[in-house]
Backbone as CSV, one residue per row, in Angstrom:
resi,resn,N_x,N_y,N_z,CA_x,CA_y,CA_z,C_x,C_y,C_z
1,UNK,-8.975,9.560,-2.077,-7.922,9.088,-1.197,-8.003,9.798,0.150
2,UNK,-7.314,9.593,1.151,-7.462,9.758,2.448,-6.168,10.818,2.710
3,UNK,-5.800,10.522,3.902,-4.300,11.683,4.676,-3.349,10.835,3.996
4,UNK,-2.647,11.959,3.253,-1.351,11.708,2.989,-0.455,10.880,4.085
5,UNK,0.816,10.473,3.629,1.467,10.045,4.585,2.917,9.022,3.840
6,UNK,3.350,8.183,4.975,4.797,7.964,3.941,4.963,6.819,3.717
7,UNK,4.220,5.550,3.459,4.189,4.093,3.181,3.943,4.311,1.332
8,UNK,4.889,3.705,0.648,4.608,4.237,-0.681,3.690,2.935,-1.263
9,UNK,2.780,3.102,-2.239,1.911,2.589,-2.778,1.631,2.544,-4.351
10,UNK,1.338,1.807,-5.247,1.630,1.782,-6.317,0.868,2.845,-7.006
11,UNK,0.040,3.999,-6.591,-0.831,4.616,-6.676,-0.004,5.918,-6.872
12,UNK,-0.853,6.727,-8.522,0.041,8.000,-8.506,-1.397,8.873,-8.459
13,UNK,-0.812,10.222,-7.725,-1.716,11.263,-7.539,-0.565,12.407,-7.577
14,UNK,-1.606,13.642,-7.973,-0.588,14.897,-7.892,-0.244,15.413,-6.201
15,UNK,0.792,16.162,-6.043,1.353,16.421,-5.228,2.819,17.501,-5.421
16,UNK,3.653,16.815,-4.504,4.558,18.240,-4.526,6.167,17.485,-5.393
17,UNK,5.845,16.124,-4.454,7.329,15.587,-4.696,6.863,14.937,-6.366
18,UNK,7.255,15.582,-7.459,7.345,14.782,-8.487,7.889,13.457,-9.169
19,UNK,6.971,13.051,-9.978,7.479,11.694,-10.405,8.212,11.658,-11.737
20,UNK,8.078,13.017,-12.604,8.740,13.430,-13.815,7.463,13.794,-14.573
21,UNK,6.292,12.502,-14.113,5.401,12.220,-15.408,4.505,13.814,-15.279
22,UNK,3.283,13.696,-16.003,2.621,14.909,-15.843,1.030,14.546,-16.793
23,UNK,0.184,15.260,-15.853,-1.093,15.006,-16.530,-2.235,16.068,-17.005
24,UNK,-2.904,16.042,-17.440,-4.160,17.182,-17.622,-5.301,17.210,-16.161
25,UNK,-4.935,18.555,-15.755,-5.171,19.096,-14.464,-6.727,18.625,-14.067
26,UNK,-7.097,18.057,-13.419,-7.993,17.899,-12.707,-9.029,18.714,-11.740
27,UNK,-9.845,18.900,-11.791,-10.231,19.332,-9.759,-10.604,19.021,-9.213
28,UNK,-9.429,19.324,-7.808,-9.038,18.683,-6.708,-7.675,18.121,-6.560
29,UNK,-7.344,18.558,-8.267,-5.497,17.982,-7.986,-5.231,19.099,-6.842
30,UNK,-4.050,18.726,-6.851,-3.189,19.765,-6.119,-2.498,20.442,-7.397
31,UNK,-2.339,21.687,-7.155,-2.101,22.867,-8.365,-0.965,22.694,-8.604
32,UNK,-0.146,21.613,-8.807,1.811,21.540,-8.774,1.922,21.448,-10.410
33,UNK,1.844,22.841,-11.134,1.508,22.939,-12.458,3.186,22.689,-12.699
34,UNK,2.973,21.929,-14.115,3.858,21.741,-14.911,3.646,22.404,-15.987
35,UNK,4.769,23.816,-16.025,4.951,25.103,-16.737,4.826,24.607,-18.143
36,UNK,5.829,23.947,-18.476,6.638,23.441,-19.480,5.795,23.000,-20.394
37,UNK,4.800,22.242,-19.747,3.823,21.463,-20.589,2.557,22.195,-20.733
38,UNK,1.959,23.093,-19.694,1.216,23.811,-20.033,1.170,25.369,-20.848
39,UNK,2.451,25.590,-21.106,2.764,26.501,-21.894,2.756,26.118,-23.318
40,UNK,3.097,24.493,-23.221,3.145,24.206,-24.746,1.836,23.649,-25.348
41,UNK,0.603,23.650,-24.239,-0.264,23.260,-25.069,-1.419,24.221,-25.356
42,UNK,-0.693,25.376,-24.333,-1.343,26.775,-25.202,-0.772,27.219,-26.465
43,UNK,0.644,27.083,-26.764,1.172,27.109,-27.832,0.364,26.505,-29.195
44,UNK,0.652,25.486,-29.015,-0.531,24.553,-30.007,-1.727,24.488,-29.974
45,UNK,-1.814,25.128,-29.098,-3.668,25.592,-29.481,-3.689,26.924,-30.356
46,UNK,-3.239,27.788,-30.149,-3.533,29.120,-30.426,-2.190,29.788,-30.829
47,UNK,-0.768,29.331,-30.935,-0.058,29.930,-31.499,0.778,30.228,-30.645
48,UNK,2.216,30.538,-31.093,2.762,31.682,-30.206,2.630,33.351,-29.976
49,UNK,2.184,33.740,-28.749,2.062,35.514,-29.232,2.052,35.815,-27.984
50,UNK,1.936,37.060,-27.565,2.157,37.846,-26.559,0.904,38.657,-26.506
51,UNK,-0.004,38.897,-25.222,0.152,37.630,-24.519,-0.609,36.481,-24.713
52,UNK,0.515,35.527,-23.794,-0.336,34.195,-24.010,-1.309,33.917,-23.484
53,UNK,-2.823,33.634,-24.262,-3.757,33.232,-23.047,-4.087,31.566,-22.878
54,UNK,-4.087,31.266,-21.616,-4.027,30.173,-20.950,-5.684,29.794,-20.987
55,UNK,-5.889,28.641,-21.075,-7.005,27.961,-20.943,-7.236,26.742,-20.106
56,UNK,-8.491,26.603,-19.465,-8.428,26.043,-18.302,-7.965,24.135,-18.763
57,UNK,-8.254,23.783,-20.581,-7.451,22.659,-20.652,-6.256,22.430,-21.039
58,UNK,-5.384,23.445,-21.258,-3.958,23.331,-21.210,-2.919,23.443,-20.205
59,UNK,-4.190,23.063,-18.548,-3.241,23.282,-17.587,-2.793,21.613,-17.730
60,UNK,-1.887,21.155,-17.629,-0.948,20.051,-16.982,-0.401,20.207,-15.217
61,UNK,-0.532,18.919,-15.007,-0.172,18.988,-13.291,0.710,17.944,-13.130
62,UNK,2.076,18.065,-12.440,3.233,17.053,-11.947,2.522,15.745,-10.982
63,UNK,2.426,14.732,-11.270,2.110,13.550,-10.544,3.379,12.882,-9.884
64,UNK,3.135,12.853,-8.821,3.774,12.047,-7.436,3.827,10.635,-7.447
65,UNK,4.368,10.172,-6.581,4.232,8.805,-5.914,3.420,8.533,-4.942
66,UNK,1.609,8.270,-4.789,1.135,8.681,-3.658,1.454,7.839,-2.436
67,UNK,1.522,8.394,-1.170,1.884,7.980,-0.185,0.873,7.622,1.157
68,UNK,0.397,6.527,1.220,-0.697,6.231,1.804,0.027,6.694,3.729
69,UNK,-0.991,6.925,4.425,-1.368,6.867,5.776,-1.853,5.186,6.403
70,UNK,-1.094,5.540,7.489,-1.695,4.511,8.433,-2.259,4.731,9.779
71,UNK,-3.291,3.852,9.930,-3.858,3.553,11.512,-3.488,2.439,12.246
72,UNK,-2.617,2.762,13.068,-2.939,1.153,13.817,-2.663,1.212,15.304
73,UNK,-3.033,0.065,15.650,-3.833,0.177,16.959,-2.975,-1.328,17.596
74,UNK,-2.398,-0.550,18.606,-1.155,-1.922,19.279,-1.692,-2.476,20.008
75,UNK,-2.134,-3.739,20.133,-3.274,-4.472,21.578,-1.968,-5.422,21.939
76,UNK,-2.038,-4.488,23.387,-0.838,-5.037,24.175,-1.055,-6.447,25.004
77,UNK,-0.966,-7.466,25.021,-1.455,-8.133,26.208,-0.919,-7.970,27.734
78,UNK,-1.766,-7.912,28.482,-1.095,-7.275,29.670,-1.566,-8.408,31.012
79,UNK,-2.205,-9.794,30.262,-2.852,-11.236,31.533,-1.587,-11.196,32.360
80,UNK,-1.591,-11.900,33.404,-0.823,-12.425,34.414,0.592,-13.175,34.023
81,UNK,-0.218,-13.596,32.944,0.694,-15.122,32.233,2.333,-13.963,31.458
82,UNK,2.132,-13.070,31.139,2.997,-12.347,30.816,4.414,-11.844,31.717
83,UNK,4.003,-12.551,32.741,4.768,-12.153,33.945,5.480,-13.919,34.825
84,UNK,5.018,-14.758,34.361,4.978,-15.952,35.054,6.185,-17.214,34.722
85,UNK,6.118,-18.292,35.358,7.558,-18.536,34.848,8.730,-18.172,35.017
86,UNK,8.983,-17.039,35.829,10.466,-16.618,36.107,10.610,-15.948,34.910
87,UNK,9.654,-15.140,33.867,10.454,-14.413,32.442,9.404,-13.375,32.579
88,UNK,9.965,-11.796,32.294,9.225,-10.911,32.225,8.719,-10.638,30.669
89,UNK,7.739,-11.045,30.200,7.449,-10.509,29.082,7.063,-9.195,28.581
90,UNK,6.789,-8.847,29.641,5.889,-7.596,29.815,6.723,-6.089,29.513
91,UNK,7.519,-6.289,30.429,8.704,-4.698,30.036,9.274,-4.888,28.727
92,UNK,9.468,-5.650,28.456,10.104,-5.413,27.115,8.776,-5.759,26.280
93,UNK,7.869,-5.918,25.719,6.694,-5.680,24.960,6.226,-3.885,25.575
94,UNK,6.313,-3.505,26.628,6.230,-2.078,26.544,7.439,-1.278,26.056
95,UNK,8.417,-1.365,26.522,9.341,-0.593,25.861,9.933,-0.769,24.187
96,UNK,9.208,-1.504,23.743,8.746,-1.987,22.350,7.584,-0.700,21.703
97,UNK,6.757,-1.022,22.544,5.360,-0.176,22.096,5.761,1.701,22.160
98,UNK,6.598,1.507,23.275,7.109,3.187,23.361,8.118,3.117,22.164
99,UNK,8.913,2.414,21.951,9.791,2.676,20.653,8.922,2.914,19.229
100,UNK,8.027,1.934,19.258,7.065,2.222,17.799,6.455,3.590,17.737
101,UNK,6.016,4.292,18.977,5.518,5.525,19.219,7.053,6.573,18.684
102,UNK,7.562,6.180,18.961,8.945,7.458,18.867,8.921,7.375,17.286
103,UNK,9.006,5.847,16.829,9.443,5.850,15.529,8.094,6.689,14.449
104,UNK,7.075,6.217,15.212,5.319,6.982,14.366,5.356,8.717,14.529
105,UNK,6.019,8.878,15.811,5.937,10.174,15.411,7.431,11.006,14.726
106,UNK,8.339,10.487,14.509,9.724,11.073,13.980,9.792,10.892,12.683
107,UNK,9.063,9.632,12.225,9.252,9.120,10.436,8.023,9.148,9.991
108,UNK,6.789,8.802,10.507,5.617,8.734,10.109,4.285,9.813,10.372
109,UNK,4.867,11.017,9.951,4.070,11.887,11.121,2.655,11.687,10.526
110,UNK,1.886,11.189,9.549,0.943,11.326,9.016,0.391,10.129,9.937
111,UNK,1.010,8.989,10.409,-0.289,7.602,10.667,-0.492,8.394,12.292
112,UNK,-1.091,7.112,12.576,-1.651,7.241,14.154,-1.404,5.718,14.710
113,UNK,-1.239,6.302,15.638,-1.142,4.844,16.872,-1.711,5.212,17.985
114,UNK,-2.617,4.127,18.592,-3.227,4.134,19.809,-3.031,2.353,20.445
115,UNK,-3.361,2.756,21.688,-2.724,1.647,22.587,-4.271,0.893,23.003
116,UNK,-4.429,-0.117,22.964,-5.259,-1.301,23.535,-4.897,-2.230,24.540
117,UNK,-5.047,-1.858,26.146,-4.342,-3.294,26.790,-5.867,-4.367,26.928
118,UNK,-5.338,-5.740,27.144,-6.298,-6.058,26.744,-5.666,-7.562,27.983
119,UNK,-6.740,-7.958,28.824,-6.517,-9.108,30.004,-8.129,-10.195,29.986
120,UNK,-8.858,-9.563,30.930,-9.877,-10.211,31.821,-11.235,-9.451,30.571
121,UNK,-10.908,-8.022,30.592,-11.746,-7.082,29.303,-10.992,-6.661,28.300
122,UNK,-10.717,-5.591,28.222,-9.740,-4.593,27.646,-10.331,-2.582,27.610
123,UNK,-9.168,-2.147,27.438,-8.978,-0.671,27.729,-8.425,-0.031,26.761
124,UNK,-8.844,1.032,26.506,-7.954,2.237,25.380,-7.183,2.885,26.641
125,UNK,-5.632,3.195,26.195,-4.556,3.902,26.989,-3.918,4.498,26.369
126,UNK,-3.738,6.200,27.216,-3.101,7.113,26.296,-1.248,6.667,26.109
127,UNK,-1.182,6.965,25.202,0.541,6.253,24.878,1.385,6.598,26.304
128,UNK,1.374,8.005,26.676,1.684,8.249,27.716,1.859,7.698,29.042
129,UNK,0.794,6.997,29.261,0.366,6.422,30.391,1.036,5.091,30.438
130,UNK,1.673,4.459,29.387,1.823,3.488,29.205,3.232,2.717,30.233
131,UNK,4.216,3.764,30.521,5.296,3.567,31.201,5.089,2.716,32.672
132,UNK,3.931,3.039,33.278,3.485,3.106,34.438,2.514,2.037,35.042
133,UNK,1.993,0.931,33.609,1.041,-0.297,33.580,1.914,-1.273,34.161
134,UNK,1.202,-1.920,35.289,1.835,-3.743,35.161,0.888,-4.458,34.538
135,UNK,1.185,-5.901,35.007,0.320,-6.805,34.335,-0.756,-7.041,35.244
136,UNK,-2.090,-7.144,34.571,-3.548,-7.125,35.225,-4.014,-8.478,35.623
137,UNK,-5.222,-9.073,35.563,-5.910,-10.057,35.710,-5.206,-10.904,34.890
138,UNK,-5.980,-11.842,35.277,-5.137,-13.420,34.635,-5.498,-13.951,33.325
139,UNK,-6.889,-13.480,32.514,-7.021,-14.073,32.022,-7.114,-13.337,30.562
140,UNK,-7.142,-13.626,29.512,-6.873,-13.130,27.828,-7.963,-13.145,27.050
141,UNK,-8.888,-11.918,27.077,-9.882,-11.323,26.633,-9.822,-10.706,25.251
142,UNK,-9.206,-12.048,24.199,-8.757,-11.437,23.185,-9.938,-10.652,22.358
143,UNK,-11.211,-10.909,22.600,-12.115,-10.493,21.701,-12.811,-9.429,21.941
144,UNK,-12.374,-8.981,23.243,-12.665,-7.153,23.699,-11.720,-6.412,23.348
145,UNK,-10.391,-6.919,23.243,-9.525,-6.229,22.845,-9.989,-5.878,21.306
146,UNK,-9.784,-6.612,20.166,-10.171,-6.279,18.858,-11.634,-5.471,18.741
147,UNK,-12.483,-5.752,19.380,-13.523,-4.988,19.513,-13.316,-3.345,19.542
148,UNK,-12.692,-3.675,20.823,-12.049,-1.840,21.291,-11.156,-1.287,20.358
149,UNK,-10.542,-2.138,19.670,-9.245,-1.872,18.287,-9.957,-1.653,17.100
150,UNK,-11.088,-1.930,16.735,-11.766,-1.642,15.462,-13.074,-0.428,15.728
151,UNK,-13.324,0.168,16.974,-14.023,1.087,17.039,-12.956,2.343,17.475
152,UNK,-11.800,1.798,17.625,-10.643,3.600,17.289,-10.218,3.430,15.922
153,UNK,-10.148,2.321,15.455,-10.027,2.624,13.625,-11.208,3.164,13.309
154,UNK,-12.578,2.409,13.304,-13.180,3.161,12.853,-13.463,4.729,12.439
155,UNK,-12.745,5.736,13.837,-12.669,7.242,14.100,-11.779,7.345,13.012
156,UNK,-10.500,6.757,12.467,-9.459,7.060,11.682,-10.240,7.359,10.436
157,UNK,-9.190,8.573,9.478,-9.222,8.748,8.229,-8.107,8.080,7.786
158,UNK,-7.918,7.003,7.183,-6.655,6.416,6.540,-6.773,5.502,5.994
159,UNK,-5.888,5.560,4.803,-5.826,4.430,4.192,-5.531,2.816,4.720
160,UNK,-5.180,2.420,5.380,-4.255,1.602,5.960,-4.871,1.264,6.814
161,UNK,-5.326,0.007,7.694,-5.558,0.067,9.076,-5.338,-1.043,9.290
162,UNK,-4.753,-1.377,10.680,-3.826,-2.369,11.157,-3.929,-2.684,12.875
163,UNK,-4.381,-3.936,13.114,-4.225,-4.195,14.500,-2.618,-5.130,14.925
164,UNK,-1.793,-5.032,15.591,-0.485,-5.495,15.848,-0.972,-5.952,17.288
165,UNK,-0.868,-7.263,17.450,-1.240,-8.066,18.248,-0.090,-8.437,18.987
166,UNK,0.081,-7.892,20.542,1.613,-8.778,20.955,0.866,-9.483,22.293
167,UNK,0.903,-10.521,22.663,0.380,-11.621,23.443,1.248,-12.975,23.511
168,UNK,1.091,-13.611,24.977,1.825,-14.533,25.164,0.681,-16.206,25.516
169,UNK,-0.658,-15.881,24.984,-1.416,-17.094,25.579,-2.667,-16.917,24.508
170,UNK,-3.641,-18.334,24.644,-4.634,-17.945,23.151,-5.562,-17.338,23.654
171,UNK,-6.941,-16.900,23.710,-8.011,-16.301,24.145,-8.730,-17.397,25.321
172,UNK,-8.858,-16.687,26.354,-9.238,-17.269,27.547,-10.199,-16.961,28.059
173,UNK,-10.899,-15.608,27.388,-11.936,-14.982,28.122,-13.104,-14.517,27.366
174,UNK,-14.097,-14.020,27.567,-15.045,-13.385,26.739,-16.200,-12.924,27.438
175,UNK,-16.535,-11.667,27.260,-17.536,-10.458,27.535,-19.186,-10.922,27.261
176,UNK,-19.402,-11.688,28.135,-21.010,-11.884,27.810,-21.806,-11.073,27.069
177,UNK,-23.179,-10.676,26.553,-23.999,-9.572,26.525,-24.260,-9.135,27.565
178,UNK,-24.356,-9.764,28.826,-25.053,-9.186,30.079,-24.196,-8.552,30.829
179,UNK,-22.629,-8.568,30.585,-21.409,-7.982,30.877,-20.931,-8.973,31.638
180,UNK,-20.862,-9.859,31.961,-20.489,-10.518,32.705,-19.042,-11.307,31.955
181,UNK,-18.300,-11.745,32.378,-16.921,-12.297,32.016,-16.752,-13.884,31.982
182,UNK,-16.643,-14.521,30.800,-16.897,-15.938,31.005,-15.146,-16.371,30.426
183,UNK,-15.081,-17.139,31.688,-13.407,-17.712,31.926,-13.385,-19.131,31.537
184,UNK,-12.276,-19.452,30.710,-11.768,-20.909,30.647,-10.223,-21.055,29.841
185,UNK,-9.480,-21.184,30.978,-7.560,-21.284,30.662,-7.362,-22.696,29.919
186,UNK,-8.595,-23.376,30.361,-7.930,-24.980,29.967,-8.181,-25.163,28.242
187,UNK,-7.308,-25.606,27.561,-7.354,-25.649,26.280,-8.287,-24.777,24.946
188,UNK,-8.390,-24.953,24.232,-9.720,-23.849,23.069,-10.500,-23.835,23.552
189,UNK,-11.306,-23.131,24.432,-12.873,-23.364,24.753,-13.458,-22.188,23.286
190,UNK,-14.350,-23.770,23.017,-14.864,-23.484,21.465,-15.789,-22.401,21.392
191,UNK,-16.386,-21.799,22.434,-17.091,-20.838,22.530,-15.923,-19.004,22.574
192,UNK,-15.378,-19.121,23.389,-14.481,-18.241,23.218,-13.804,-18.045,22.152
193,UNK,-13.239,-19.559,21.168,-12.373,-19.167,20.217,-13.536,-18.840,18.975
194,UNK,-14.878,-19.139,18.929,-15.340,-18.908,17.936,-16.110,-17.753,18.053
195,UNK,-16.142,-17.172,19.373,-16.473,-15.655,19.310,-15.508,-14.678,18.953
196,UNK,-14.346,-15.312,19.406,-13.129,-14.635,19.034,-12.686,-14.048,17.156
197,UNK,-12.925,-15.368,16.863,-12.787,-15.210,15.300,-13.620,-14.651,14.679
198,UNK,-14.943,-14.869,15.370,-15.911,-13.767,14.428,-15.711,-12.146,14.611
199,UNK,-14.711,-11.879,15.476,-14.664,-10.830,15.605,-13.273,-10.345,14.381
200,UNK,-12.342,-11.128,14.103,-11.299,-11.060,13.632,-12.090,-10.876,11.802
201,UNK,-13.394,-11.677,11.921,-14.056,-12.054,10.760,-14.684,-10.313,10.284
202,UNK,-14.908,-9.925,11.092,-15.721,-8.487,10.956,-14.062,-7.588,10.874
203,UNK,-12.933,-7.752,11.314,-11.819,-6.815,11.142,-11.545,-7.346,9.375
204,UNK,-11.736,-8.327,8.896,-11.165,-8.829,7.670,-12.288,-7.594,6.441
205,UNK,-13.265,-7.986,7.152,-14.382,-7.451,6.098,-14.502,-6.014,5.854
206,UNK,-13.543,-5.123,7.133,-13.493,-3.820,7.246,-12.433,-3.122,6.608
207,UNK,-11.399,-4.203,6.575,-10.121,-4.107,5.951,-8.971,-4.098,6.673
208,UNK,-9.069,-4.449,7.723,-8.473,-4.392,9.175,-7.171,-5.587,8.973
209,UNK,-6.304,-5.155,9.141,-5.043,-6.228,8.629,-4.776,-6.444,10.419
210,UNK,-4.257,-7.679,10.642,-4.240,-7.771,11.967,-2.490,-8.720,11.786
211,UNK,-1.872,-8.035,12.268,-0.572,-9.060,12.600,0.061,-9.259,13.797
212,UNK,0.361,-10.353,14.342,0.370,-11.060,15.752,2.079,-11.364,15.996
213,UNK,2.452,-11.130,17.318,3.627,-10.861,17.776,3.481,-12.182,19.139
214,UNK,3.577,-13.406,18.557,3.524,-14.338,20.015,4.866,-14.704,20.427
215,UNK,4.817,-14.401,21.630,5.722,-14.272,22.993,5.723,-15.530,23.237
216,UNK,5.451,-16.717,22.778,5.261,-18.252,23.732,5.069,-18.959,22.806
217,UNK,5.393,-20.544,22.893,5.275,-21.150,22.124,4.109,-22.644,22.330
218,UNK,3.124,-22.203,22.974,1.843,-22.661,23.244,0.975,-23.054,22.497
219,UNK,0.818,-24.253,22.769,0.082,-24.856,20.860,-1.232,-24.509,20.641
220,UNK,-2.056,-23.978,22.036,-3.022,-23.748,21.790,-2.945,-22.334,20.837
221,UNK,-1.740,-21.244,21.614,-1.862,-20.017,21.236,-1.511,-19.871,19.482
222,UNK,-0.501,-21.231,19.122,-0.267,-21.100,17.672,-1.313,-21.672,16.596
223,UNK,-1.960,-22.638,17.439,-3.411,-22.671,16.473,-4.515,-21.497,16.282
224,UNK,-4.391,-20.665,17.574,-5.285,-19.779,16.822,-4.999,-18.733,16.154
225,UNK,-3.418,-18.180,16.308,-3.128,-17.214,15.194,-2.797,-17.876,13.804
226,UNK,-2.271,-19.087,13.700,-2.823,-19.201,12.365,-3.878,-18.991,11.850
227,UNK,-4.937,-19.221,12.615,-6.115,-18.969,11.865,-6.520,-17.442,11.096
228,UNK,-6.122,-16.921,12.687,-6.310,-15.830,13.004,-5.475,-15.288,11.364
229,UNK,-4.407,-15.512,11.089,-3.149,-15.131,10.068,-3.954,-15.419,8.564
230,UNK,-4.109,-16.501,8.495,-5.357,-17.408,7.269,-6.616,-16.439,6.785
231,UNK,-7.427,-16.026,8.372,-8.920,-14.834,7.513,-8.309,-13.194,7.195
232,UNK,-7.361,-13.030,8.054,-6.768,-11.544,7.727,-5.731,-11.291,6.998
233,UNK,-5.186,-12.337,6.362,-3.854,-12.263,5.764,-3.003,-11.867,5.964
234,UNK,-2.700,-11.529,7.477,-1.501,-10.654,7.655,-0.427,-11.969,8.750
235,UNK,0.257,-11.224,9.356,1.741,-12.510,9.162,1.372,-12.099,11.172
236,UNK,2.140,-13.141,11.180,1.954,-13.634,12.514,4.174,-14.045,12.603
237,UNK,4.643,-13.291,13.694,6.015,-13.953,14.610,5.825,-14.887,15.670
238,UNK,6.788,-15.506,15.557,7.226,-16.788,16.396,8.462,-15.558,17.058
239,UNK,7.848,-14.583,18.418,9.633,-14.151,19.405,9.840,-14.376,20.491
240,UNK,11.111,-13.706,20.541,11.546,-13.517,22.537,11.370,-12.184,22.714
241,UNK,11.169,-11.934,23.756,11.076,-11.072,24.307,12.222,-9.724,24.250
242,UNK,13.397,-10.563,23.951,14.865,-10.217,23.349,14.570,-9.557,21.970
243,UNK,14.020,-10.266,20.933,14.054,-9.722,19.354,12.643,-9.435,19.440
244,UNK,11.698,-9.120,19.809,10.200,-8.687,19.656,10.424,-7.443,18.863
245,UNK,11.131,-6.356,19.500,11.689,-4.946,19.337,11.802,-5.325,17.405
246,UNK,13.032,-6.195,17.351,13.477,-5.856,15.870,12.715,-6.293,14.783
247,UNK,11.911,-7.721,14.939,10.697,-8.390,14.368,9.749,-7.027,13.881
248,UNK,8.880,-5.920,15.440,7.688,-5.622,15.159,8.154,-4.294,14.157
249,UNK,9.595,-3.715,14.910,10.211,-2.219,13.895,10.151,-2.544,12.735
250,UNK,11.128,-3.676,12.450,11.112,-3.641,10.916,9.967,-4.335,10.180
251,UNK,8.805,-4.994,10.658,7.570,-5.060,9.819,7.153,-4.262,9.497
252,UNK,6.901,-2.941,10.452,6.343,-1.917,10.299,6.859,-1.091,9.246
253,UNK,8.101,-1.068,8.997,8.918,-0.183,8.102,9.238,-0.631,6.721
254,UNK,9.009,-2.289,6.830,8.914,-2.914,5.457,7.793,-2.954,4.838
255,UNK,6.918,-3.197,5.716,5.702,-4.088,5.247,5.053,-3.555,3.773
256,UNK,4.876,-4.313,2.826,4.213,-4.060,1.417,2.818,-3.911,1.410
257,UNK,2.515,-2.577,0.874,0.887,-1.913,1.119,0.181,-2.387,-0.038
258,UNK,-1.416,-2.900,0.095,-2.304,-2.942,-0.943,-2.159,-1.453,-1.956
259,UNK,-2.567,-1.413,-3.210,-3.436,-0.489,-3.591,-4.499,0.331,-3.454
260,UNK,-4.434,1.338,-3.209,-5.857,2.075,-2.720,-5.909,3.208,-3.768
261,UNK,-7.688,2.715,-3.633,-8.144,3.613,-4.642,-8.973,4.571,-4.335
């Protein structure tokens, strides 16, 4: 298993906080000996007498509830389109992302969060820095973003790993090999959306749970997070900019964890 942490999981390992139950000591448990039981199976081995000698299979160890860790990695959208229309999407999807940070480090001190903005390319940004971003280029480079989001999981030790997608438009852009930036706003361009997904295709296979926070109700943008929702299994919102905040908190704080072994 990986870093402890506080998302509970159907998975028992020894530890501190007990579960009542108790097992024959391992190594590499954690030493949270259960007296009671290992006193009594020196007893029945060898008797009662003074003194008692202990043997290395009558130690018993208290088993926990193990508590998996998380990684995840917030890919902010930060295109033009976030700003347009007369509606700011944008400040309130950041002051969202700073709230999830307060909440990761006050309740969750074990996961990690790192920031992805993601427009024309995309960028890793220290949480910090984040107060101080407007909105960039125009266009939605969804598949540099996940790119850049699955090589800071990769660095993670954790059980858990999770991309949280908040965006208001479908993928518009894409990163040549030669670096160059290939643009198209007007409807699916089938090249973009199917580079796009193969990238979502390589987060599925890694274990990469990806769940999407759309700001708009754009048919292009809801055809591709379904899809997007369909290879990764993870859940996709229909918000405003108003309830984004309460949608992404309480997924995070509900959400039901696989098994890890």
């Amino acid at each position: 298993k990986s870093n402890f942490g506080r998302h509970d999981t159907r998975d028992m390992a020894t530890g501190i906080e007990s579960s009542g139950a108790s097992r024959q000591y391992e190594f590499g448990d954690t030493l949270n000996l259960d007296i009671t039981a290992t006193l009594s199976n020196a007893i029945q081995r060898d008797g009662l007498k003074v003194p008692l000698d202990l043997e290395y299979s009558d130690l018993q160890v208290h088993q926990c509830e193990y508590q998996s860790s998380c990684a995840t990695v917030l890919m902010l959208d930060c295109s033009h389109s976030m700003i347009l229309y007369g509606e700011d999407r944008f400040t309130p999807a950041k002051k969202v992302a700073m709230a999830l940070s307060q909440l990761i480090r006050t309740q969750y001190p074990g996961d990690s969060l790192s920031l992805v903005l993601f427009h024309d390319s995309a960028e890793e940004l220290p949480l910090s820095q984040l107060a101080r971003v407007k909105v960039g280029p125009y266009y939605t480079n969804t598949r540099e973003g996940l790119r850049m989001a699955q090589r800071i999981l990769d660095r993670q030790r954790k059980d858990m790993k999770q991309i949280i997608m908040i965006t208001d438009g479908k993928p518009s852009a894409l990163t040549l090999e030669d670096g160059r930036i290939y643009k198209n706003a007007f409807g699916l361009d089938p090249l973009v959306v199917s580079q796009t997904l193969e990238e979502v295709s390589r987060c599925k296979r890694a274990g990469v749970m990806i769940n999407t926070f759309m700001l708009a109700s754009d048919y292009g943008l809801i055809q591709f997070v379904q899809k997007v929702t369909e290879m990764c299994r993870g859940k996709a919102y229909f918000t405003t900019p108003h309830t984004l905040g309460q949608y992404l908190l309480m997924d995070y704080m509900s959400r039901k964890t696989r098994t890890i072994h």
